[in-house]
C-alpha positions as CSV (number, residue, x, y, z in Angstrom):
1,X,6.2,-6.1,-12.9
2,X,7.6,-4.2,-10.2
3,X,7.9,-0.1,-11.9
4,X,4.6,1.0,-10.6
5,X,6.0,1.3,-6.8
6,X,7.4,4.2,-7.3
7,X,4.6,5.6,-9.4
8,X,2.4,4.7,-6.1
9,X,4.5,5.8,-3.4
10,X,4.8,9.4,-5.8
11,X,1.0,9.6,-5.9
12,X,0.4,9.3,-2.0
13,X,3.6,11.4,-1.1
14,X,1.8,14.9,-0.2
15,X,-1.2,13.5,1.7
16,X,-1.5,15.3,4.5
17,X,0.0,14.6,7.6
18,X,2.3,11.8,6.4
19,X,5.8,12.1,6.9
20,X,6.8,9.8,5.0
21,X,6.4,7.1,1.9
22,X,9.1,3.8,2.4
23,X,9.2,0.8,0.3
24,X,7.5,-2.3,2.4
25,X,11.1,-3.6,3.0
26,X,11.2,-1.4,6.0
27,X,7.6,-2.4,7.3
28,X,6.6,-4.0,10.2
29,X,6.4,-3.4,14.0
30,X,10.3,-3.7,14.1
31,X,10.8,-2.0,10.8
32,X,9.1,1.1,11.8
33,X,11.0,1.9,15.1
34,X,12.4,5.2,14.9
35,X,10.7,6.3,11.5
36,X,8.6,9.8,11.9
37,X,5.0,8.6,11.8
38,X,2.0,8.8,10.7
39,X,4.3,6.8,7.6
40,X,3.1,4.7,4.3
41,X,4.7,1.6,3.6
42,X,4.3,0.6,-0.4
43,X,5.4,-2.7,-2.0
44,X,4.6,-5.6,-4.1
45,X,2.3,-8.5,-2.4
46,X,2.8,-11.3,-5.2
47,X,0.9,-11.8,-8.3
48,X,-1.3,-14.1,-9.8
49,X,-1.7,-15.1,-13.7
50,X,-4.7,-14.0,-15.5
51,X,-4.4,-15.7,-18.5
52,X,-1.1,-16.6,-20.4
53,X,0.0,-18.1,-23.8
54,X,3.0,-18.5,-25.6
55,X,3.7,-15.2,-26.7
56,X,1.8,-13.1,-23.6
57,X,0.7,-13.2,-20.2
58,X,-2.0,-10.6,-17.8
59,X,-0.6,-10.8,-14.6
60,X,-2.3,-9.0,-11.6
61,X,0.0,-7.3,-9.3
62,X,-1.2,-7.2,-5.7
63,X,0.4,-4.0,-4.1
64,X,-0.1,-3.0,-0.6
65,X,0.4,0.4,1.0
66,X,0.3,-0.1,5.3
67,X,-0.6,3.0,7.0
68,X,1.5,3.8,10.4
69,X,0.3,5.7,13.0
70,X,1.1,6.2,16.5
71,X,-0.7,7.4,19.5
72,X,-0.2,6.3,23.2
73,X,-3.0,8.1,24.5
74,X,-5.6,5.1,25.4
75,X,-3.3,2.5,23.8
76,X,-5.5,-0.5,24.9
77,X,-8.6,0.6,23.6
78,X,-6.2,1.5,20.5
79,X,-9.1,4.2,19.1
80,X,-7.1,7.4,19.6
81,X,-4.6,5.6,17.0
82,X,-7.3,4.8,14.8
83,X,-9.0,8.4,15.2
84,X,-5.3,9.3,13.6
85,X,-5.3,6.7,10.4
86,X,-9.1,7.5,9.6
87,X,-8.6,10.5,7.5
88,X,-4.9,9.5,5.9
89,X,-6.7,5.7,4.8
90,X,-9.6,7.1,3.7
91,X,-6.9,9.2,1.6
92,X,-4.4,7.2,0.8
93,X,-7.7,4.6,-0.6
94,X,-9.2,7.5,-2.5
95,X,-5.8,8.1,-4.6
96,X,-5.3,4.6,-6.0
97,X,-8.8,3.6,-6.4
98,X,-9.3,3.4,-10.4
99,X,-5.9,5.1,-10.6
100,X,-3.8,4.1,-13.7
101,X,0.0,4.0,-12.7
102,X,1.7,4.4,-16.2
103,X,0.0,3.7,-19.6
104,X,1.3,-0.2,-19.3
105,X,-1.0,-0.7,-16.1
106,X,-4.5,-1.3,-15.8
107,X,-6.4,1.2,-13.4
108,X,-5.8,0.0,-9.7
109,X,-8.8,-1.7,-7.9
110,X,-8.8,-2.9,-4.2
111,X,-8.8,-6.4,-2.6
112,X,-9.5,-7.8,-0.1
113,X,-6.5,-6.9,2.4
114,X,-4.9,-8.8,5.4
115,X,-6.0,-8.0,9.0
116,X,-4.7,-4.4,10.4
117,X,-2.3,-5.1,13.6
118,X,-2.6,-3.0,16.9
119,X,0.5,-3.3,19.7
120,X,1.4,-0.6,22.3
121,X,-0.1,2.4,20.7
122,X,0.9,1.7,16.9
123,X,-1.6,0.6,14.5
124,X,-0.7,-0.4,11.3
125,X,-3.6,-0.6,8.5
126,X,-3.3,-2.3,5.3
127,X,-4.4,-1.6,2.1
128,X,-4.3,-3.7,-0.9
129,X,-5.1,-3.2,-4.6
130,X,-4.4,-5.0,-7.5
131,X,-3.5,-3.6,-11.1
132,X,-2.8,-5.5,-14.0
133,X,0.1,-5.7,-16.9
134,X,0.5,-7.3,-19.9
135,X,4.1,-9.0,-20.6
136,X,4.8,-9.7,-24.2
137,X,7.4,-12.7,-24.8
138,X,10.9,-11.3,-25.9
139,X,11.8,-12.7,-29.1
């Protein structure tokens, strides 16, 4: 349930201007003290069951990528920072929108995402889609 992270955090690695894809572990307002930004921050949300049975189950993946960016110009109004996410969301959004991680995954398709949070000139905007998998029962 948890392979296609790396797939993800492969497939938004060269947008421009990033310099750098982490795994969520390392995300939040703490986390990202001292990292190079703008950075994505990739990992696994939870899941929900689709449908299920004795032998198989759909399961849909929720997976958020949080973009990072910093910019203390005007840091209350907070719009220089989001001047500097606009182009790398719009981006990092493009690249997983009906994109299929590996053959076992369903094409990725957005949700609805938690609120973006703004403090002292970093902005961190998330993004959220959801693919699904299909887990056969071991016999």
């Amino acid at each position: 349930m948890l392979d296609a992270e790396s797939h993800i955090r492969a497939r938004l690695a060269d947008i421009t201007g990033v310099a750098g894809v982490h795994g969520l572990a390392d995300f939040g307002q703490d986390g990202i003290a001292g990292r190079r930004l703008p950075a994505l921050f990739v990992g696994a949300d939870g899941y929900r069951v689709l449908d299920a049975s004795s032998a198989r189950c759909r399961v849909a993946v929720r997976w958020l990528v949080v973009v990072a960016v910093s910019n203390a110009a005007r840091v209350r109004e907070g719009d220089a920072a989001r001047a500097d996410a606009s182009a790398i969301v719009r981006e990092a959004f493009a690249r997983l929108l009906g994109w299929q991680p590996t053959p076992a995954w369903q094409p990725m398709q957005p949700v609805s995402a938690p609120r973006p949070d703004y403090a002292a000139g970093t902005l961190l905007w998330p993004l959220a889609f959801e693919t699904v998998e299909i887990i056969e029962r071991t016999p």
